[in-house]
The first five atom37 places (N, CA, C, CB, O) and aatype in JSON, in Angstrom:
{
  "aatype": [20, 20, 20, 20, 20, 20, 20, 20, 20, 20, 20, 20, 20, 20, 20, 20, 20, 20, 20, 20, 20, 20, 20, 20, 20, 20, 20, 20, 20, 20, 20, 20, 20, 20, 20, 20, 20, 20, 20, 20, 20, 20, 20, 20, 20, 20, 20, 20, 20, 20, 20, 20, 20, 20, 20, 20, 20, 20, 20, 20, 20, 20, 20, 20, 20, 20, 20, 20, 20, 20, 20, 20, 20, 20, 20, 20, 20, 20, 20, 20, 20, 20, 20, 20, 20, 20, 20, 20, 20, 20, 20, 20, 20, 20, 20, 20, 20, 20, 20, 20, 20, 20, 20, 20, 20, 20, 20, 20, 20, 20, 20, 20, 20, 20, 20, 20, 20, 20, 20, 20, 20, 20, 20, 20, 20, 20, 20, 20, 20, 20, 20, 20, 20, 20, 20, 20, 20, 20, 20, 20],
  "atom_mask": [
    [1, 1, 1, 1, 1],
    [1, 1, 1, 1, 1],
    [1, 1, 1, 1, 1],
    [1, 1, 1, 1, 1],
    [1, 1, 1, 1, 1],
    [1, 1, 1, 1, 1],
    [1, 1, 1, 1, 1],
    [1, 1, 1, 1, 1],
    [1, 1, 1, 1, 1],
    [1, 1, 1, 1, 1],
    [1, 1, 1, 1, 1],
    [1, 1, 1, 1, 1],
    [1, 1, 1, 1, 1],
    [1, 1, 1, 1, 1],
    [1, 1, 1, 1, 1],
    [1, 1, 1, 1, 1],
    [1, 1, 1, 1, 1],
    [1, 1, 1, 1, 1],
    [1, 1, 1, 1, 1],
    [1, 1, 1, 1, 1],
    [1, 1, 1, 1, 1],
    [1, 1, 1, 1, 1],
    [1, 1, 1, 1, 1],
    [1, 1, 1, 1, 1],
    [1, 1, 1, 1, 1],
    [1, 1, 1, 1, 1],
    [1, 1, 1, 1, 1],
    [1, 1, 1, 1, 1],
    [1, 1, 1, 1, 1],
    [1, 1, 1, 1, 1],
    [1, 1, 1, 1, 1],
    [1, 1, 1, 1, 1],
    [1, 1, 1, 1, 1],
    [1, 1, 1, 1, 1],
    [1, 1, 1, 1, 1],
    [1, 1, 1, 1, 1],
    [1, 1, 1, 1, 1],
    [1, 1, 1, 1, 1],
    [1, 1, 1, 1, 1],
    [1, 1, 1, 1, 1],
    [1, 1, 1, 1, 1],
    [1, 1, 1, 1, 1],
    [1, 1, 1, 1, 1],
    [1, 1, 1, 1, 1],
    [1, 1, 1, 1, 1],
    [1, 1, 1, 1, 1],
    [1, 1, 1, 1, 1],
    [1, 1, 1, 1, 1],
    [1, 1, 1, 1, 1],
    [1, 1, 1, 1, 1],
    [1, 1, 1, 1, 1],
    [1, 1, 1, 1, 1],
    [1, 1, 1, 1, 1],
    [1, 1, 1, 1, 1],
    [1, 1, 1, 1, 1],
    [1, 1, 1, 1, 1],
    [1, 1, 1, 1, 1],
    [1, 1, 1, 1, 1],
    [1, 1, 1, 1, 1],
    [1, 1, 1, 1, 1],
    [1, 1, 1, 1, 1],
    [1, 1, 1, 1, 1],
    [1, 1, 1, 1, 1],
    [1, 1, 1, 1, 1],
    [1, 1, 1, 1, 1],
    [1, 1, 1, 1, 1],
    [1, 1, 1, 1, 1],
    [1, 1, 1, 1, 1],
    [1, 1, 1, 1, 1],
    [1, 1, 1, 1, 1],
    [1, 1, 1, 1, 1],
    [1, 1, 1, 1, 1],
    [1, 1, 1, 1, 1],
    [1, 1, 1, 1, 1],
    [1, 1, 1, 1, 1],
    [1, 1, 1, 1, 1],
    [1, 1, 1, 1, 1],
    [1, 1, 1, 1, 1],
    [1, 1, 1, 1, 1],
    [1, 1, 1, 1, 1],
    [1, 1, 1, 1, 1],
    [1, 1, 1, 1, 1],
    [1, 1, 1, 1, 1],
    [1, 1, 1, 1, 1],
    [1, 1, 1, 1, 1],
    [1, 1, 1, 1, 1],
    [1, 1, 1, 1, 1],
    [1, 1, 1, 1, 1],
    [1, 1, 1, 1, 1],
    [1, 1, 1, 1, 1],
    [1, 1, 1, 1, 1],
    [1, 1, 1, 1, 1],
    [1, 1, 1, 1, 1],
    [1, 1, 1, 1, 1],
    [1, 1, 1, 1, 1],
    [1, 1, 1, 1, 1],
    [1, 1, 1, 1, 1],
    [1, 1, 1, 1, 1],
    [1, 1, 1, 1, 1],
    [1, 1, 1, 1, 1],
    [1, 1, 1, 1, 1],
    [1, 1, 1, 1, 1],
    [1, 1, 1, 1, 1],
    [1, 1, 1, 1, 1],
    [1, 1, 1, 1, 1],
    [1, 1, 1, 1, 1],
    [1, 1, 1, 1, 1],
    [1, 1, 1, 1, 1],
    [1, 1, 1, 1, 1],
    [1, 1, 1, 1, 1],
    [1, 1, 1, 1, 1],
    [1, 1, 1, 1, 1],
    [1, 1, 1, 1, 1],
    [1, 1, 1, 1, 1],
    [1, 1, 1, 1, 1],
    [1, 1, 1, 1, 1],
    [1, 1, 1, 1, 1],
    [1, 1, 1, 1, 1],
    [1, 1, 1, 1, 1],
    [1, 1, 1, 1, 1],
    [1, 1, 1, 1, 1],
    [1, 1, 1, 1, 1],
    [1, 1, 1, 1, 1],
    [1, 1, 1, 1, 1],
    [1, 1, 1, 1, 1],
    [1, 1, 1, 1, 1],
    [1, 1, 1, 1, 1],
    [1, 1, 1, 1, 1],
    [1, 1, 1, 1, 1],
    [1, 1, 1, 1, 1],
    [1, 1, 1, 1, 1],
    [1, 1, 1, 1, 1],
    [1, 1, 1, 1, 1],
    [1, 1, 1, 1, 1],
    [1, 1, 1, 1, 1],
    [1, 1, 1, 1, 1],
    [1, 1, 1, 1, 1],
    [1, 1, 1, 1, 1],
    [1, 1, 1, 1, 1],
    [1, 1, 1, 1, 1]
  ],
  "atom_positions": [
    [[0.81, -1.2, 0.0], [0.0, 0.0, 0.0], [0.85, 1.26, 0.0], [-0.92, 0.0, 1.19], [0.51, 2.26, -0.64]],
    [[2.14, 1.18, 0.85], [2.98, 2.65, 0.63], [3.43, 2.78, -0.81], [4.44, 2.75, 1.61], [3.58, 3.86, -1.39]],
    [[3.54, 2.09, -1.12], [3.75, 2.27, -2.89], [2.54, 2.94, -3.95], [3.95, 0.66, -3.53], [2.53, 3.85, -4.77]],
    [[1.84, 2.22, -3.59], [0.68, 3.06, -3.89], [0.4, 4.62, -3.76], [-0.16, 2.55, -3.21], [-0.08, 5.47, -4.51]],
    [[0.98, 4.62, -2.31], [0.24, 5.93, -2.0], [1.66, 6.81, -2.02], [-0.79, 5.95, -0.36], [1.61, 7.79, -1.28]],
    [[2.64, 6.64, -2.58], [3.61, 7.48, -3.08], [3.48, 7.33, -4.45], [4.93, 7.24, -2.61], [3.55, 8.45, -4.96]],
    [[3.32, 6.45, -5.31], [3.21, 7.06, -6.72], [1.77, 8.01, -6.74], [3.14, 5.7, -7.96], [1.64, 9.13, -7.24]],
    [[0.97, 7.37, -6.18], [-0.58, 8.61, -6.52], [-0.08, 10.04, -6.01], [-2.39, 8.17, -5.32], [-0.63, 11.08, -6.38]],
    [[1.04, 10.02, -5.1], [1.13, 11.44, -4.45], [1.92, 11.95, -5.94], [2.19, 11.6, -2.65], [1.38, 12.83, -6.61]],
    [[2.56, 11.63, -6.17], [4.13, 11.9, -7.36], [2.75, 12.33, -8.56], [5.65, 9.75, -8.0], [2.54, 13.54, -8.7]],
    [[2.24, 11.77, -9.03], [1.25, 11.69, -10.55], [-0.02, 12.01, -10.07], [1.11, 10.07, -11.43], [-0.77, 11.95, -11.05]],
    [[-0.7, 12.34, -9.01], [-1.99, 12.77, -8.98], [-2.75, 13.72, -10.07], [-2.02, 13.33, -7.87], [-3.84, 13.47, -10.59]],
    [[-2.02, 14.74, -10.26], [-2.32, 15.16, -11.86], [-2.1, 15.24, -12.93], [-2.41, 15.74, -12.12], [-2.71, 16.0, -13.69]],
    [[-0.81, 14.17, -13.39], [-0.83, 14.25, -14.22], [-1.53, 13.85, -15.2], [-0.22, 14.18, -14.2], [-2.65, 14.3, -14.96]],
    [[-1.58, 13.14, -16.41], [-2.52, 12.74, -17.18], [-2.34, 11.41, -17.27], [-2.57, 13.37, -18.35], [-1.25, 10.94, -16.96]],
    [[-3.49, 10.52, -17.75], [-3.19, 8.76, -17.34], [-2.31, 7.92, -18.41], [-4.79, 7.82, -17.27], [-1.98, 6.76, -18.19]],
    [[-1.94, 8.68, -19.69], [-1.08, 8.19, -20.1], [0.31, 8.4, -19.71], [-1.28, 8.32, -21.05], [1.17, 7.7, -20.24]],
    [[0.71, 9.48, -18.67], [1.56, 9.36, -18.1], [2.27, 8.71, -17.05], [1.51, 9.92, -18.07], [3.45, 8.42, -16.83]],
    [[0.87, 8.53, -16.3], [0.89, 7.29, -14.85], [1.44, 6.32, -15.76], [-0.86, 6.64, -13.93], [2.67, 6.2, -15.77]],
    [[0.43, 5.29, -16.85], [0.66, 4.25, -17.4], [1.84, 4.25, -18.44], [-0.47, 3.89, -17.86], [1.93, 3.43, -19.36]],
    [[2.69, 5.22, -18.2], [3.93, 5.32, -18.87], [5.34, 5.04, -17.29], [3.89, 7.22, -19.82], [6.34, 4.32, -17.32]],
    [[4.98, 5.69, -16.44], [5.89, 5.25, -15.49], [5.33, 3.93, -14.86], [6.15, 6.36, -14.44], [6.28, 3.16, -14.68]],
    [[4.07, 3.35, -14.44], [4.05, 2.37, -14.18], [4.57, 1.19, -15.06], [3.08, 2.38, -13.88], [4.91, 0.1, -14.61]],
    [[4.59, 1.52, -16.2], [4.93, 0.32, -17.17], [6.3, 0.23, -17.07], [4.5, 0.5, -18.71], [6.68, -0.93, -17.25]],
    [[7.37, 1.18, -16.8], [8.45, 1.29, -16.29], [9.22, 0.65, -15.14], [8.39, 2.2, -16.17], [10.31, 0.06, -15.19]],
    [[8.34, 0.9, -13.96], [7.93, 0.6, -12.85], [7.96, -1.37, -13.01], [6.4, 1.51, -12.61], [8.76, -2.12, -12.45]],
    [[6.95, -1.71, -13.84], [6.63, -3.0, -13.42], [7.7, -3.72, -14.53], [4.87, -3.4, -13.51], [8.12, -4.83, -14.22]],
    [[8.06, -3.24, -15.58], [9.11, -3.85, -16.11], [10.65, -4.1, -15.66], [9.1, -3.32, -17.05], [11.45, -4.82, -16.26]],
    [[10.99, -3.12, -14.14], [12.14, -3.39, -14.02], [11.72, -3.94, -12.76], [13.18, -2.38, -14.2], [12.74, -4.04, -12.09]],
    [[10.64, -4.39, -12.05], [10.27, -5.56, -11.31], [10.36, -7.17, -11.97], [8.85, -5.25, -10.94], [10.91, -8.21, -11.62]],
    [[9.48, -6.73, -13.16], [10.23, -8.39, -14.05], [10.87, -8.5, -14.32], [10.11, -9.07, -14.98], [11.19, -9.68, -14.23]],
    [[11.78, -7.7, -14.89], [13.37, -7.68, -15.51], [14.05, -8.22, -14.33], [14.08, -6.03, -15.97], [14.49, -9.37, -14.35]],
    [[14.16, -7.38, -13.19], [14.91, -7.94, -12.01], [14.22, -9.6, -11.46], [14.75, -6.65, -10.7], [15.04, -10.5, -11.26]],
    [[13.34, -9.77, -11.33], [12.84, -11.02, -11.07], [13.28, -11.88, -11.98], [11.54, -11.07, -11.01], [13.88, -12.81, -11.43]],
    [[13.22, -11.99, -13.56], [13.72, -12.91, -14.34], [14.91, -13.32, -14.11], [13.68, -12.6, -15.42], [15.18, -14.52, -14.2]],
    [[16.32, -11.89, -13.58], [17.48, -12.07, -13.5], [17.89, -13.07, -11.9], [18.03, -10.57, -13.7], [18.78, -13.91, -11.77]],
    [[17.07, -12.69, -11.06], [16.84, -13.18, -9.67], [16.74, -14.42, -9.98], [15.67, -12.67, -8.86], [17.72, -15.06, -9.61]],
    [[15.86, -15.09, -10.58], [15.56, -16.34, -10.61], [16.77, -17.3, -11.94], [13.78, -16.27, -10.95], [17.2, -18.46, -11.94]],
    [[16.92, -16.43, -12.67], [17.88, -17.19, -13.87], [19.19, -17.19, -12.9], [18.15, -16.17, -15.68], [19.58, -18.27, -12.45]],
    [[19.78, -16.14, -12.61], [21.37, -16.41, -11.98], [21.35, -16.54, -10.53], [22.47, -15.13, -12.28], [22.4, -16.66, -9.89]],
    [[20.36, -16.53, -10.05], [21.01, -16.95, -8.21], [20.08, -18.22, -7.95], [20.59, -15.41, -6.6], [20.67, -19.08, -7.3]],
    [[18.43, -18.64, -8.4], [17.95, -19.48, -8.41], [18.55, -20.17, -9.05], [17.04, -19.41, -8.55], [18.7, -21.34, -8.69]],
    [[18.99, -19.8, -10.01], [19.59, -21.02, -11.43], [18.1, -21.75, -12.12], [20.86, -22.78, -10.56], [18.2, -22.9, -12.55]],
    [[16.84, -21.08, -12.19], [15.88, -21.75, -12.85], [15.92, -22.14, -14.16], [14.95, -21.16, -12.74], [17.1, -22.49, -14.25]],
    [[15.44, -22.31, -15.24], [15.66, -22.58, -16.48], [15.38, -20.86, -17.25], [14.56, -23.97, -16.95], [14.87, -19.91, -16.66]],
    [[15.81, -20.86, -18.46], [14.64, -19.68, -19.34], [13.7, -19.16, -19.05], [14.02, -19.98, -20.28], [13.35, -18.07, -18.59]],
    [[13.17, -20.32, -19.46], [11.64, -20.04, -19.51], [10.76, -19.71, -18.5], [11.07, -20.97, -19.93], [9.89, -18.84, -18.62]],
    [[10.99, -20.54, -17.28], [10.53, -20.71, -16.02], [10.99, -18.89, -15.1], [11.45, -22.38, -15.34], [10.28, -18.16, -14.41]],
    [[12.18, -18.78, -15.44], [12.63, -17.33, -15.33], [12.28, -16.21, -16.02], [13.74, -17.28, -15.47], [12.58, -15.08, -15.63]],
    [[11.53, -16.49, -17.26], [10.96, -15.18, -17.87], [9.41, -15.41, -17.78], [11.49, -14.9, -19.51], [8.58, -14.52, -17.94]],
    [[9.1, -16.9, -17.46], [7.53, -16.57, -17.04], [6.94, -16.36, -15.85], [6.78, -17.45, -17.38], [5.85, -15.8, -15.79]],
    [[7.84, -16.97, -14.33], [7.71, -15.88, -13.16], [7.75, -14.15, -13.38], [8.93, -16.19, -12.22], [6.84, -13.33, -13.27]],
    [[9.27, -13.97, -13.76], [9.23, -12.76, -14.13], [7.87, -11.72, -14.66], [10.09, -12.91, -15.0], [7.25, -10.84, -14.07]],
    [[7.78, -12.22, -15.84], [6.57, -11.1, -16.89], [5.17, -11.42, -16.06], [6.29, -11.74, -19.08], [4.25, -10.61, -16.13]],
    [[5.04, -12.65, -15.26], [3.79, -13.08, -14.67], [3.69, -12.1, -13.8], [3.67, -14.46, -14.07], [2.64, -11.47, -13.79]],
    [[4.78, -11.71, -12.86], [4.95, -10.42, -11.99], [4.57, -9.72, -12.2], [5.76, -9.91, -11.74], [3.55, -9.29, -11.68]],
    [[5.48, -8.96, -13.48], [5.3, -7.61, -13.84], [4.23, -7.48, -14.68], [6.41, -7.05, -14.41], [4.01, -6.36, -15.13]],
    [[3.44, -8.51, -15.01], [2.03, -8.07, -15.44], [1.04, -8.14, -14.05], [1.43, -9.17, -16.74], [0.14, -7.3, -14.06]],
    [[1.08, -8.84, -13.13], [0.43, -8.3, -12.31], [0.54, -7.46, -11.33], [0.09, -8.87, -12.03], [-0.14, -7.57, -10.31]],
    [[1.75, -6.17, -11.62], [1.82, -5.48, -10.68], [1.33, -4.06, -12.07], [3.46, -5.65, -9.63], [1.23, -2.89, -11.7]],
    [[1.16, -4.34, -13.17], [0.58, -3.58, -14.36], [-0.63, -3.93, -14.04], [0.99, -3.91, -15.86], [-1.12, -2.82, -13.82]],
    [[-1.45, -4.69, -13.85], [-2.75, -4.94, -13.16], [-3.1, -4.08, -12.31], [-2.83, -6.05, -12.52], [-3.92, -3.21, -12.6]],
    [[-2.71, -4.16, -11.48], [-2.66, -3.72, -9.8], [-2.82, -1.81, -10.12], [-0.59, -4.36, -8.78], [-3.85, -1.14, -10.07]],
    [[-1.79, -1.48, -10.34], [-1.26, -0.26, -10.43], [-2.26, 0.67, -11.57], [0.35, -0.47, -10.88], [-2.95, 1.6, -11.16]],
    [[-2.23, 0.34, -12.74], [-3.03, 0.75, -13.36], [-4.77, 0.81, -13.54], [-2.51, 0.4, -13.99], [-5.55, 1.53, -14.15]],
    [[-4.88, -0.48, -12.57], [-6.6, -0.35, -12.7], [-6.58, 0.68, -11.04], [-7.79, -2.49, -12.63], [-7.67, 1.03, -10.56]],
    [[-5.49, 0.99, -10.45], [-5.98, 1.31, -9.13], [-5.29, 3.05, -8.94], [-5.31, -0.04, -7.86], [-5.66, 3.74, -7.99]],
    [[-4.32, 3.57, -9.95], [-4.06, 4.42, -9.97], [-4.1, 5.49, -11.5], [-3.15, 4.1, -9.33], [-4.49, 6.64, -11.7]],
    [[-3.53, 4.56, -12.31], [-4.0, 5.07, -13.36], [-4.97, 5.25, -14.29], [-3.57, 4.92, -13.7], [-4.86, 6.03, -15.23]],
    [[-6.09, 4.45, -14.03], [-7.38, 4.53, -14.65], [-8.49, 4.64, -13.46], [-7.61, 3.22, -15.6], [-9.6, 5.1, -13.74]],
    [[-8.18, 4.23, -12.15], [-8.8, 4.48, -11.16], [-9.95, 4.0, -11.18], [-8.8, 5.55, -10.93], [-10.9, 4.76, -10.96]],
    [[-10.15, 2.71, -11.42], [-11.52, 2.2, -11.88], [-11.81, 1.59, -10.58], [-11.6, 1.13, -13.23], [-11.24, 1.7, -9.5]],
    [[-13.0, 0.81, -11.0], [-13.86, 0.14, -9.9], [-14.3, -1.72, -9.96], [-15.33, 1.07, -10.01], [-14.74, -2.58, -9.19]],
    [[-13.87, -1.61, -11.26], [-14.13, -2.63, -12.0], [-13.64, -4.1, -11.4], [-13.55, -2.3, -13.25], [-12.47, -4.47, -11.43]],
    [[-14.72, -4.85, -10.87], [-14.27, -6.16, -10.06], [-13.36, -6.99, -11.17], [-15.75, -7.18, -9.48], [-13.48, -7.15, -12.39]],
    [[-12.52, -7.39, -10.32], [-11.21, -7.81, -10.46], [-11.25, -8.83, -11.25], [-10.55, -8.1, -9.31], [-10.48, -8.8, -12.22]],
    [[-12.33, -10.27, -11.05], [-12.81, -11.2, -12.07], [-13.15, -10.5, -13.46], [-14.07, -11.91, -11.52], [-12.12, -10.03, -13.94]],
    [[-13.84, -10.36, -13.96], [-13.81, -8.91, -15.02], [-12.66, -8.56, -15.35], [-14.36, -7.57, -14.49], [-12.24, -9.12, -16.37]],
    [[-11.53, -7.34, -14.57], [-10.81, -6.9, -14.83], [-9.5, -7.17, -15.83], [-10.82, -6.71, -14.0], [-9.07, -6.68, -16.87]],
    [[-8.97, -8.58, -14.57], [-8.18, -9.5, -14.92], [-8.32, -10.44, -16.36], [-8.24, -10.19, -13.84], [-7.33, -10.81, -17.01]],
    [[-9.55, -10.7, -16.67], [-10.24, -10.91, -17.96], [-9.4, -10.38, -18.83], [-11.6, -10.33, -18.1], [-8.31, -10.73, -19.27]],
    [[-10.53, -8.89, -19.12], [-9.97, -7.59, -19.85], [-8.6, -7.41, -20.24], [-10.18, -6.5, -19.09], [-8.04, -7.39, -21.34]],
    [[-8.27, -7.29, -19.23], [-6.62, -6.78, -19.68], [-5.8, -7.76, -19.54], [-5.91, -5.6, -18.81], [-4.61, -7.45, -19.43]],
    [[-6.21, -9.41, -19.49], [-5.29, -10.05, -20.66], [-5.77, -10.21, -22.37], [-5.03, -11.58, -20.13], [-5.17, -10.47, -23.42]],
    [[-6.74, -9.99, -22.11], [-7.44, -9.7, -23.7], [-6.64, -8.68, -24.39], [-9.1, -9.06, -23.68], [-6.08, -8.9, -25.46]],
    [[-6.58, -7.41, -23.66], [-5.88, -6.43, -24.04], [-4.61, -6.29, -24.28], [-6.07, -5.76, -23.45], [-4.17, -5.48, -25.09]],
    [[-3.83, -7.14, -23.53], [-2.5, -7.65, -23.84], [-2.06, -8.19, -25.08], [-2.26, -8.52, -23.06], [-1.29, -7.78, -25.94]],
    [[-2.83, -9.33, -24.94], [-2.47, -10.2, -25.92], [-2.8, -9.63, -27.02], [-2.97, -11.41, -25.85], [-2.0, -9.6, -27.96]],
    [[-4.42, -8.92, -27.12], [-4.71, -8.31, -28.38], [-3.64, -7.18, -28.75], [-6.15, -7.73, -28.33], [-3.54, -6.81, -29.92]],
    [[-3.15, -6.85, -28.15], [-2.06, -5.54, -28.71], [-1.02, -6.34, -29.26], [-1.31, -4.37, -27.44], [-0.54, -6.15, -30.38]],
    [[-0.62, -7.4, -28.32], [0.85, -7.94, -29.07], [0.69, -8.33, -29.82], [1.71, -8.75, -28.69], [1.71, -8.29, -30.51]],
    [[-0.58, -9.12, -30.6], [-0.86, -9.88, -31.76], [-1.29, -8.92, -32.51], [-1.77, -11.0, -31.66], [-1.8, -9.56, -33.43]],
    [[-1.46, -7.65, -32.78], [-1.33, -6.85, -33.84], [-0.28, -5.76, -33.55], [-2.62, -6.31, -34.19], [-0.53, -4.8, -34.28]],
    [[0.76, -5.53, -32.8], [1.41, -4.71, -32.79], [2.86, -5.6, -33.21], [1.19, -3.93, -31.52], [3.17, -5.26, -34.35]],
    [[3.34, -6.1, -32.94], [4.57, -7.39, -33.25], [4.48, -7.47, -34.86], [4.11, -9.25, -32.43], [5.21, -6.74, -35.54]],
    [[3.36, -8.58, -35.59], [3.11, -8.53, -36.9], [3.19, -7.54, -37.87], [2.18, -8.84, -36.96], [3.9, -7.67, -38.87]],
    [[2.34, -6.3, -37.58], [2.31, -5.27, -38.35], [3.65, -4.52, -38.28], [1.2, -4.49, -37.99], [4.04, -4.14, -39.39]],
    [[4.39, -4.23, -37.34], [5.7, -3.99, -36.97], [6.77, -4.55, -38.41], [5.96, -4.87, -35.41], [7.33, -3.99, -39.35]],
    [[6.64, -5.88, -37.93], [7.37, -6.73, -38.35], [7.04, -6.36, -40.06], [7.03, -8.21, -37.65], [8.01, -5.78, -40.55]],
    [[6.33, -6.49, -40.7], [5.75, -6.55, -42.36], [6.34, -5.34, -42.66], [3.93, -6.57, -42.77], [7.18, -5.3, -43.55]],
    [[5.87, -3.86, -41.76], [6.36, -2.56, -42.54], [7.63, -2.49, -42.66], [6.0, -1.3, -41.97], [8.05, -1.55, -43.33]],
    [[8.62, -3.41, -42.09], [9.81, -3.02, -41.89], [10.89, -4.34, -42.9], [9.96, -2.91, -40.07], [12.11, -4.24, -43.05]],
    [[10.06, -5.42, -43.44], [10.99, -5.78, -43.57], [10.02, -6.18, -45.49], [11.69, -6.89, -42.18], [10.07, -7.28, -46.05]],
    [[9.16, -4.75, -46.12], [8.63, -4.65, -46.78], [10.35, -4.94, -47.67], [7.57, -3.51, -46.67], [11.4, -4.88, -47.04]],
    [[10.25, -5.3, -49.49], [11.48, -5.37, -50.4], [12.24, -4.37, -49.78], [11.26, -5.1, -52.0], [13.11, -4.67, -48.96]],
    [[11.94, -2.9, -50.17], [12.58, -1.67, -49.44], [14.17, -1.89, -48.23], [11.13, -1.08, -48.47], [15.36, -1.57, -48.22]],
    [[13.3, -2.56, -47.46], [14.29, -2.55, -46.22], [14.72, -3.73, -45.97], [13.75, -2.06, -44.96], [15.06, -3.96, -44.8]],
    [[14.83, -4.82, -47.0], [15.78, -6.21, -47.05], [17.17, -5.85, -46.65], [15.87, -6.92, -48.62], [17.69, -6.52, -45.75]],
    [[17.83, -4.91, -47.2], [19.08, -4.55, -47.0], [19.24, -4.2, -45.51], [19.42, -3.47, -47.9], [20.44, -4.06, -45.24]],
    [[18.43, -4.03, -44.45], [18.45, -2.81, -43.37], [19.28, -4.1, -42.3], [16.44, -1.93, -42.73], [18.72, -5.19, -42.18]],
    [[20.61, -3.84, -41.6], [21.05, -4.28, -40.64], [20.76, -4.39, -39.77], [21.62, -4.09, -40.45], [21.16, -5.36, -39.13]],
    [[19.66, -3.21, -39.06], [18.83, -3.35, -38.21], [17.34, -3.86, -38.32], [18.9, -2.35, -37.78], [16.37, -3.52, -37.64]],
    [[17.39, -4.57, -39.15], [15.81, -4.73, -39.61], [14.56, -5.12, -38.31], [15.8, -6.15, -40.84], [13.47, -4.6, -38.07]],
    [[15.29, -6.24, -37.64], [14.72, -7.18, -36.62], [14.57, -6.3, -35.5], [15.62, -8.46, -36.27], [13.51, -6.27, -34.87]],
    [[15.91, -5.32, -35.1], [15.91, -4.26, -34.07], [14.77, -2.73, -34.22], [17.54, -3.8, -34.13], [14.38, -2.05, -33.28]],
    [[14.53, -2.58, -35.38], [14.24, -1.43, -35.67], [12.43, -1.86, -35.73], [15.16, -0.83, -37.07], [11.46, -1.11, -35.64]],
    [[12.49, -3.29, -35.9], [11.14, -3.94, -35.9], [10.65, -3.8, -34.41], [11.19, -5.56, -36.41], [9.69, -3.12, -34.05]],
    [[11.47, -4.55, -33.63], [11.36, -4.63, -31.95], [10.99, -3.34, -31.21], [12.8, -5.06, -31.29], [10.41, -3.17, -30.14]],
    [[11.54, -2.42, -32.17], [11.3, -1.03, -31.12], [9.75, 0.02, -31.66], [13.08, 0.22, -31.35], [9.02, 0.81, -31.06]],
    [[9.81, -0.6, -33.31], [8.24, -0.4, -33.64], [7.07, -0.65, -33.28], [7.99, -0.69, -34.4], [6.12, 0.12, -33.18]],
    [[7.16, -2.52, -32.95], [6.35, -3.07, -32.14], [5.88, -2.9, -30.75], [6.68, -3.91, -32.19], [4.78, -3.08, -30.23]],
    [[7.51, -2.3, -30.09], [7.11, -1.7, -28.51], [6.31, -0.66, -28.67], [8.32, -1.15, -27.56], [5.27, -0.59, -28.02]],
    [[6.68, 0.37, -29.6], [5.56, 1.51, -29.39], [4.31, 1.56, -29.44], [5.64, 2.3, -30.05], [3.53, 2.06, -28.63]],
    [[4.04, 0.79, -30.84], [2.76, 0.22, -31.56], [2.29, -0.46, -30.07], [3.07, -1.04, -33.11], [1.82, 0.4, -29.33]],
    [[2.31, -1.43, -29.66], [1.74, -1.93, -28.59], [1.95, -1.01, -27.4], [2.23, -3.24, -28.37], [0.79, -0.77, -27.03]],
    [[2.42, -0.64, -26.95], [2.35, 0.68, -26.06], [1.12, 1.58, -25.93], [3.34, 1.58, -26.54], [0.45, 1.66, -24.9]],
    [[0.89, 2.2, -27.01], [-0.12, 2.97, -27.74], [-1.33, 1.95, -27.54], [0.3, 3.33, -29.41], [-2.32, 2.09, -26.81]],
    [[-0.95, 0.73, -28.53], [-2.21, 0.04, -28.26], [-3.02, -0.95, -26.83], [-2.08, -0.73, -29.29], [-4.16, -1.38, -26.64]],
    [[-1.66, -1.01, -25.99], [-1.97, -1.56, -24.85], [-2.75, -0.45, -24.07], [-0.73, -2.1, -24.17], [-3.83, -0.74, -23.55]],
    [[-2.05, 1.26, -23.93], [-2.72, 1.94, -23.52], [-4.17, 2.63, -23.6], [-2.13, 2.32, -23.55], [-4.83, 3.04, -22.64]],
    [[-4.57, 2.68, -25.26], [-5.83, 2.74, -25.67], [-6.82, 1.46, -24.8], [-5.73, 2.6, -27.34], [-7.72, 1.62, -23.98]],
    [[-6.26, 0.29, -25.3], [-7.16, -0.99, -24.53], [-7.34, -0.73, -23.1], [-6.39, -2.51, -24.59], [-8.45, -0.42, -22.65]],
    [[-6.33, -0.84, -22.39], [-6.98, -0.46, -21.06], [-7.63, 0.38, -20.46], [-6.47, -0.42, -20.46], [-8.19, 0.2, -19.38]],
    [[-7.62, 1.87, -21.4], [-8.34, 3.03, -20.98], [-9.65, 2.78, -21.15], [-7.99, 4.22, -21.65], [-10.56, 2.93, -20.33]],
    [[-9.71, 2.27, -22.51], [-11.03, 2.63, -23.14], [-11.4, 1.08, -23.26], [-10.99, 3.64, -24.7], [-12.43, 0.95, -23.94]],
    [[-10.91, -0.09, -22.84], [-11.82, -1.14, -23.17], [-11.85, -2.32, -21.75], [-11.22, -1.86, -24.74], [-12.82, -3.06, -21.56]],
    [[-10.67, -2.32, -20.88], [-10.16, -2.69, -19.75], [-10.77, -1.83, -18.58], [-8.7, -2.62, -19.86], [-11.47, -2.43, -17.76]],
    [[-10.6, -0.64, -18.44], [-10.5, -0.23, -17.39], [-11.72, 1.19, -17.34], [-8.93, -0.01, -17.2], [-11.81, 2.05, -16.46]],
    [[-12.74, 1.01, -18.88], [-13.16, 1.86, -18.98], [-14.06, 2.53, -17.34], [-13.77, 1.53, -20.22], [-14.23, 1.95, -16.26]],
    [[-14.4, 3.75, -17.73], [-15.46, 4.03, -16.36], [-17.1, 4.08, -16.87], [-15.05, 5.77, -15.54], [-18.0, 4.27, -16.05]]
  ]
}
C-alpha cells in the first residue's frame, strides 16, 4: 500500500497516459529484475525465469493501473479478464504489423531490420496496450 500511495502522491495530476507510462516502467524493471533473480542466483531454467518474471510484472501492471492510473472500480474477475485480452490483443497486432512494414522489399538490406522492428512493435503496442486499457479494460 505505501507504494501506492507514493506514486498517486508523485502523478496525482498528471494525465493517465503518463501514470501508465511510469508504471509500465515501474513494473518492467520488477520483471526484468525477477527474471534475472531467478535465472542467476535461483539457477531456474529460461523459460521458467521469464515466465515468473513477466507473470509479476504483469500483475503489478494490473494492480497499479486499474488502481491508480485509470482508477476504476471494476471487479477484479472482469478486470483481470480484460486486460489479458488487451494484452495479448495488442501484441498480436502490434509485433506482426511492426514486423511486415519493416521488412517490406525496401528494407531487405536494413542491418537493423529485426531491431528497428522490436522497437516499432514496442511503441505500436504501447499505444495500443494503452488505448485498450483506458477505453476497453479499465473503462469508467
Amino acid at each position: 500500500m505505501l507504494m501506492v500511495e507514493i506514486i498517486e502522491n508523485c502523478f496525482s495530476k498528471s494525465n493517465t497516459f503518463i501514470r501508465f507510462i511510469f508504471i509500465g516502467v515501474l513494473n518492467t524493471i520488477i520483471g526484468i529484475s525477477l527474471i534475472l533473480l531467478f535465472l542467476e542466483v535461483f539457477q531456474l531454467s529460461y523459460w521458467a525465469s521469464t515466465f515468473i518474471g513477466n507473470s509479476v510484472g504483469a500483475a503489478v501492471s494490473y494492480y497499479l493501473n486499474r488502481n491508480i492510473t485509470f482508477k476504476s472500480s471494476i471487479e477484479n474477475r472482469k478486470g483481470i479478464l480484460l486486460f489479458i485480452i488487451v494484452i495479448l490483443g495488442s501484441y498480436l497486432i502490434a509485433y506482426p504489423i511492426a514486423y511486415q512494414l519493416l521488412f517490406i522489399p525496401i528494407f531487405e538490406t536494413n542491418l537493423f531490420g529485426e531491431e528497428l522492428s522490436i522497437l516499432l512493435s514496442a511503441l505500436l503496442y504501447t499505444i495500443l496496450n494503452y488505448l485498450g486499457q483506458r477505453y476497453f479494460a479499465f473503462r469508467r
